[in-house]
N, C-alpha and C positions, 0 to 999 in steps of 0.2 A: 115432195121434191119442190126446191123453188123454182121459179117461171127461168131464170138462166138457165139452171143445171135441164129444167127440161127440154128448152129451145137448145142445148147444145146434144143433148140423148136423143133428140130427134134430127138433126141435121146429122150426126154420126151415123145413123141406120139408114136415112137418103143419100147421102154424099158414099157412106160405102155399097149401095146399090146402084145408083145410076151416074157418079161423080161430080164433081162440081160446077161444071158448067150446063147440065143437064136439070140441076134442082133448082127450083125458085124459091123464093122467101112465100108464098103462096101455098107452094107446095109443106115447108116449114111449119108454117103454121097449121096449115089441116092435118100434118102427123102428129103434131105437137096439143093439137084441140086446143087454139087460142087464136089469139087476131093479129095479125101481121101489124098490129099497133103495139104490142105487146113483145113483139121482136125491136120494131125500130127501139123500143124504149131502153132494150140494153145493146142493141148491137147496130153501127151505120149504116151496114153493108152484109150482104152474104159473104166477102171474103172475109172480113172481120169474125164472124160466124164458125167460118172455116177455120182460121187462127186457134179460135177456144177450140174447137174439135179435136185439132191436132195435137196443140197444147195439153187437154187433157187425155188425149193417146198415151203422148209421150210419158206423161206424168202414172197414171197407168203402169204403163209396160214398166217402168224406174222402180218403180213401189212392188209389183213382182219381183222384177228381177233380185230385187234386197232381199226381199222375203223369203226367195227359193233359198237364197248363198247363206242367209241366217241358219237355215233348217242344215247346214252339212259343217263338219269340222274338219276335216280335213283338205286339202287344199285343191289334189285335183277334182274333187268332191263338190268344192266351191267352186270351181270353174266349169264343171261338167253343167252342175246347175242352172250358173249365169248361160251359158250357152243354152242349153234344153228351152228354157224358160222364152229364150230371146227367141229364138229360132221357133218356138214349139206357139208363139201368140203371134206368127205373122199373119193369121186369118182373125183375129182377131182385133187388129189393131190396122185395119183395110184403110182408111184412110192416109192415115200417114206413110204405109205402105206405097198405095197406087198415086199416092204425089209422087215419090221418089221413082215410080217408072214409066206411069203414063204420060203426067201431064208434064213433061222435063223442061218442054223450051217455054211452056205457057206460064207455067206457077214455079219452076223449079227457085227461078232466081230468090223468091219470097221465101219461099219455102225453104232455101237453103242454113237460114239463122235459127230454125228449129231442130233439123237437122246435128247442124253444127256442136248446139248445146247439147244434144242429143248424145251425141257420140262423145263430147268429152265428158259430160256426165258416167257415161259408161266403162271413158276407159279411166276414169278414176275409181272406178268401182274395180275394174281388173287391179288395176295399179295396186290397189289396197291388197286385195290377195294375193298377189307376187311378193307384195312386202312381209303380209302374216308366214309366208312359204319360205322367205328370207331369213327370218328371224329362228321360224322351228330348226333352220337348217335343215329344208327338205328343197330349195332351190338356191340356185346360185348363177347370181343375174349380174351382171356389169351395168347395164342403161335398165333399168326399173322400166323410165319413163316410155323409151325407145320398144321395148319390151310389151308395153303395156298396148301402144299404139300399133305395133305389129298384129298382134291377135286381133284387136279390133277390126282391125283393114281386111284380116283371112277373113274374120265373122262376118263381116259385109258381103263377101262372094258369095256365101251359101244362103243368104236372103232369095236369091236367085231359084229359084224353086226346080228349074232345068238343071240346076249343079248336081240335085238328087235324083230328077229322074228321068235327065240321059243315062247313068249308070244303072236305073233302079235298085238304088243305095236308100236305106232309112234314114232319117233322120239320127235315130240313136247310133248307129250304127259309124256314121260319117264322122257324129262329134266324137266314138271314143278313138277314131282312128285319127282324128286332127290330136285330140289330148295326146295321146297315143305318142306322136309327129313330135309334139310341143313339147313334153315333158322326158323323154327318152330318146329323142335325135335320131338320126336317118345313119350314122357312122358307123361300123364296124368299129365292136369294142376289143 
């Protein structure tokens, strides 16, 4: 592993343990087994640090998410996936995580341009499968885009980890009743 990827595998397993304003470049280095001369050399700062952490969170979770929705062919299958997957690595991906609820008014505003990419990376990743579901003629969507960014916004709620268990609802259980919601409507046919 080189000296980045390691100083950034080690600030991922500090920063997801005790958070970032709790970890020192000291501390860095002693999980990392190197010298805090060996950090300044790629990174200015611990938030800089923090940046690569989350960046490669993000990058991470992206590169699952692809690879669940590759493995299904069918559409709600695709989506069931993208969900599972998203939903199913939030204890995995603690960083990027507990910026987005602990530290809101400290780091949010930084933290929000990771975010941001974040989520429209993702919802061109639904986009896509609303379009494959278009095509087979198995949906029928007016705003694609409008479409795409709806489910996103629901998938944000159940990040919320109280959304499953006030109810003590599963996870699987939750996403087949949103697909469920999403794909066969609330109407009286």
């Amino acid at each position: 592993m080189d000296k980045k990827a390691l100083i950034i595998k080690a600030s991922q397993i500090l920063f997801a343990q005790f958070g970032l304003k709790k970890v020192t470049t000291d501390d860095i280095a002693r999980e990392g087994h190197i010298s805090k001369a060996t950090i300044y050399k790629y990174f200015k700062n611990k938030n800089e640090i923090f940046d690569a952490v989350i960046k490669d969170e993000i990058d991470q979770l992206l590169a699952e998410i692809r690879a669940a929705i590759d493995l299904k062919v069918e559409v709600p299958d695709k989506l069931k996936a993208h969900l599972m997957t998203r939903l199913g690595k939030v204890h995995e991906f603690a960083n990027f995580y507990r910026v987005t609820y602990e530290t809101w008014g400290d780091y949010w505003p930084h933290i929000a341009q990771f975010r941001k990419q974040f989520l429209k990376e993702e919802q061109e990743i639904v986009k896509n499968i609303l379009i494959q579901g278009i095509k087979r003629n198995e949906l029928v969507i007016n705003n694609v885009e409008m479409a795409a960014h709806v489910l996103i916004v629901a998938l944000a709620s159940l990040e919320f980890q109280w959304a499953l268990d006030e109810y003590h609802i599963s996870l699987e259980t939750m996403v087949d009743n949103m697909l469920e919601m999403m794909m066969h409507g609330i109407y009286r046919r």
